[in-house]
C-alpha positions, 0 to 999 in steps of 0.5 A: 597239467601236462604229463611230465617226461619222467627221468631219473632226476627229474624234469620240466613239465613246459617247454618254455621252462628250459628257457626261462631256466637257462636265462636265470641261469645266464643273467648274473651280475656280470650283467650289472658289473662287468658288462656295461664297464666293457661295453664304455670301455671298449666302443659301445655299439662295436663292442656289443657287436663283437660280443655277439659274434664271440657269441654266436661263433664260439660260445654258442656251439658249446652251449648246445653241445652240453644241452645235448649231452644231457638231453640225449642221456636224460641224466646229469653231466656225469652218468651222459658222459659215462654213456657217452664214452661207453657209445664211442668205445672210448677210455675211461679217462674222460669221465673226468669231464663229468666229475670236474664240472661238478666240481667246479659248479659246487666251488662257484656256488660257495662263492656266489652265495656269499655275494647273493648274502651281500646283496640281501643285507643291501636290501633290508640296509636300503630299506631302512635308510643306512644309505640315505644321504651317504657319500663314498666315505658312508657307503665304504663303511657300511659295506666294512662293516658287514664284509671286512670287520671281524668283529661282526663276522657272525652277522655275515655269517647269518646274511650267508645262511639265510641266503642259503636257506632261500635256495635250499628251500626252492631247489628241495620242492623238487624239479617241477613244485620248486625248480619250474615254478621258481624259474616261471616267476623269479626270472620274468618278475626279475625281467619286469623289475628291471625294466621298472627300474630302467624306467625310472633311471629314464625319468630321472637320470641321464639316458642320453649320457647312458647311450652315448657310452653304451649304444653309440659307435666308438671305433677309436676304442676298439682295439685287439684287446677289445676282442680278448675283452669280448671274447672272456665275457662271451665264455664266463658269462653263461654258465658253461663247463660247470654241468647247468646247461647238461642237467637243464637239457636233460630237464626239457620236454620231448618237444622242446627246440632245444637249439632255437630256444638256446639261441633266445637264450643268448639273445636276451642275455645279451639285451638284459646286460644292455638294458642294465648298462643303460640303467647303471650309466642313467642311474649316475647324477654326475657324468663321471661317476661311474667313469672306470668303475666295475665289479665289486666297488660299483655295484655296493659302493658307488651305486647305492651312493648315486641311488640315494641322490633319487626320490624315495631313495630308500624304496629305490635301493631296496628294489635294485638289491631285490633285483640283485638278489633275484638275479644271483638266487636264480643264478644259485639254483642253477648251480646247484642242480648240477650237484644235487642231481649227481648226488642222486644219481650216485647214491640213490638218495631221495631228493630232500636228503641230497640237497639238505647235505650238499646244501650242508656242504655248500655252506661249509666251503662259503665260509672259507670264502666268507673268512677271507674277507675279515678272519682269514683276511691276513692268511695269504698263500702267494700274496692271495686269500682262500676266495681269491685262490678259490676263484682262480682254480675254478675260473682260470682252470676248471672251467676252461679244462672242462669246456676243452675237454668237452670240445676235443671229446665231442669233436674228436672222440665220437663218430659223426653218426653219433654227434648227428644222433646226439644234436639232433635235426640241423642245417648242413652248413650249421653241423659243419660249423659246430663240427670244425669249431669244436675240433680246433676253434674252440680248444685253441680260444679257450685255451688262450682264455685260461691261460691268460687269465690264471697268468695274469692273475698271478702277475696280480698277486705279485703287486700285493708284495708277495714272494711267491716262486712266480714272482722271481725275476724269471717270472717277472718277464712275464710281467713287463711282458704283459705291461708292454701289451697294455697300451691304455693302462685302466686306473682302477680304484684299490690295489693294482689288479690285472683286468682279467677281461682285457687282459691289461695291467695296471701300473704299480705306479697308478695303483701306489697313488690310488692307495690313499683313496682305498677307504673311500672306495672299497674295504681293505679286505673286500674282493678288489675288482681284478679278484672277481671273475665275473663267471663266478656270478 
């Protein structure tokens, strides 16, 4: 067995774990709900050209950047930094940096532990045939049922500590008995299932209708707001601004190409979210099934709808949520490290004890977000529950506050000696693009996401009937604004939302006439799909 290069924290004891790491980390449900959504919307082959390039131009910088940062330091986001700024001479005000991203990785954990819980229920519920037969109407109550009734919270509550449970377990084994060896196993078997289920998708389903949506050329889809839509995946989707790729790269081996192996990375991130979308579109018997659907509402409602129309579709719903649940367990432990490994750092304690208490924690702040779909349902604060507030603090502010802070500190605040030491053996021509992109490409584009997104979604509050302050007259500008920059409003089923990716918003007149259809497609007080930015998962 190797000899593993020893930190404070810890560390992987194989160069290949980084990756097989970090595309747990990156492949989440974005993949399965968002991706193949915008992929038919917004031109299909085009679209994932132009995903790729955001990718490659804006986002990929960042994630070598936060890889470096911990790498270079061997520590997690909070003591790099601190030896980072002690190097630049430089104000110790940017240790906010550090600190906001665990922050905000903890938050987004809450969260996704409750979707992972979800997800698990859908296992055993598949498994012994709860869907078997069931249309939309069926399918709605069995999801109220464990999310919305709040009579049966406690059942909620014990899918959400056994989902725990299972991160917890892993991530308490340690770096390289529980971390490495999970990731080793977890995300290829997770890679296999997937193409398992793709395959069977291609036996009974339709992958001609699949490819038509997904692959081929659509230029008459493709518009500016195909490119906003691309460019908020490319940036909510891999983890980025929340300390995973910094304490990942303070995990890999001396000998790790850190670069090429990230480049892989976003890579298959990028054919895992198109094998899912062909897989999700050949998975629909009737051809317009999943026509406008995303996020919440297809992943539990329309799509074990569709599964149960398959042979032996008992079996085939409880290995698509065994995939679901791998993905966002994966997902989970990623996000947990950053937090995990900060608490060791800053109080010395052994790893057992810290993930014990910060899992502890983690359980507490999900159950806010747990409450909010059934308890604490009616409880709104400007027209919004405590997850949808949750969700927007991290996914409209945080996340984005962090990555701008890390883009202005690295390009403006170190010296190129420095940034050179930092990153490591490069091409010219590669050193000079991420050097301009992090001066002034990417503050000013992520900028433009995190504030588009938190407008948008406050504008979204406002067509609950709320009364907040920014949904006076004055504000409300703001809102005809944005329905003018709409030029093909999407009809979504629920309450009207803003679609945070593209940036459009649907008719109050669209979401009044859908209103009637809201049993049938999605518990009253689930996540409506305009409340779920995909980053968080």
């Amino acid at each position: 067995m190797p000899t593993p290069y020893q930190t404070h924290i810890g560390s992987f004891t194989r160069k290949s774990t980084f990756f097989w790491a970090a595309v747990g980390a990156t492949v989440g449900l974005a993949n399965l709900w968002q991706f193949p959504y915008l992929a038919s919307l917004h031109g299909g082959g085009l679209f994932i050209l132009l995903y790729l390039g955001c990718l490659l131009l804006v986002t990929l910088p960042l994630m070598i950047t936060e890889a470096a940062i911990g790498r270079n330091a061997r520590h997690g986001i909070v003591l790099a930094m601190d030896g980072l700024i002690r190097s630049a001479k430089r104000s110790r005000a940017w240790m906010a940096v550090g600190r906001l991203s665990v922050l905000s990785a903890f938050l987004v954990l809450s969260f996704t532990a409750v979707f992972g819980s979800i997800a698990l229920a859908y296992v055993f519920y598949g498994a012994v045939g709860r869907f078997s037969g069931a249309g939309q109407a069926e399918a709605t109550g069995v999801l109220a049922a464990l999310v919305s009734d709040p009579r049966e919270f406690r059942v909620f509550m014990g899918w959400h500590g056994f989902f725990l449970v299972m991160v917890l377990w892993v991530s308490g084994q340690g770096v390289v008995g529980g971390l490495e060896r999970a990731f080793r196993i977890v995300v290829p078997g997770t890679l296999i299932l997937m193409l398992a289920l793709f395959g069977l998708a291609t036996w009974y389903g339709r992958i001609d209708g699949a490819m038509t949506q997904i692959l081929e050329m659509h230029p008459q889809d493709l518009t500016w707001t195909s490119l906003s839509a691309a460019l908020f995946h490319a940036f909510y989707t891999l983890g980025l601004g929340m300390g995973v790729w910094a304490v990942l790269g303070a995990y890999t081996t001396p000998n790790t190409q850190l670069k090429r192996s990230i480049l892989a990375v976003v890579l298959m991130d990028t054919l895992v979210a198109i094998l899912a979308g062909l897989m999700i579109f050949a998975m629909a018997t009737q051809s317009s099934v999943f026509d406008g659907e995303r996020g919440f509402s297809l992943l539990f409602v329309s799509l074990p709808v569709s599964l149960a129309e398959l042979p032996a579709s008992q079996f085939v719903i409880a290995t698509v949520f065994l995939m679901v649940v791998m993905i966002v367990w994966s997902t989970a432990l990623a996000l947990l490290e950053p937090v995990v490994g900060w608490f060791r750092e800053w109080t010395g304690a052994p790893r057992g004890l810290s993930v014990l208490l910060v899992g502890l924690s983690v359980w507490l702040a999900g159950l806010a977000s747990l409450f909010s779909f059934n308890l604490w349902s009616q409880y709104r604060l400007g027209g919004a529950t405590v997850f949808r507030w949750l969700e927007l603090l991290t996914g409209g502010l945080m996340i984005p506050l962090v990555a701008i802070l890390i883009a202005l500190f690295t390009g403006w605040c170190l010296t190129r000696n420095l940034s050179k030491s930092m990153l490591g053996k490069a091409p010219g021509l590669f050193g000079t693009i991420w050097f301009w992109v992090m001066r002034l490409v990417l503050p000013l584009v992520v900028a433009y996401i995190g504030i588009h997104y938190t407008a948008n979604s406050l504008v979204n509050m406002c067509n609950t009937g709320s009364e907040a302050l920014w949904c006076e007259p004055g504000p409300g500008l703001v809102l005809q604004e944005q329905h003018g920059t709409s030029p093909q409003p999407i009809e979504k089923s629920g309450v009207g939302a803003v679609d945070d990716e593209a940036g459009e918003l649907v008719p109050a007149e669209q979401t009044t006439d859908n209103k009637s259809d809201l049993p049938q497609s999605l518990p009253e007080n689930a996540p409506k799909d305009g409340d779920i930015l995909y980053h968080s998962v």
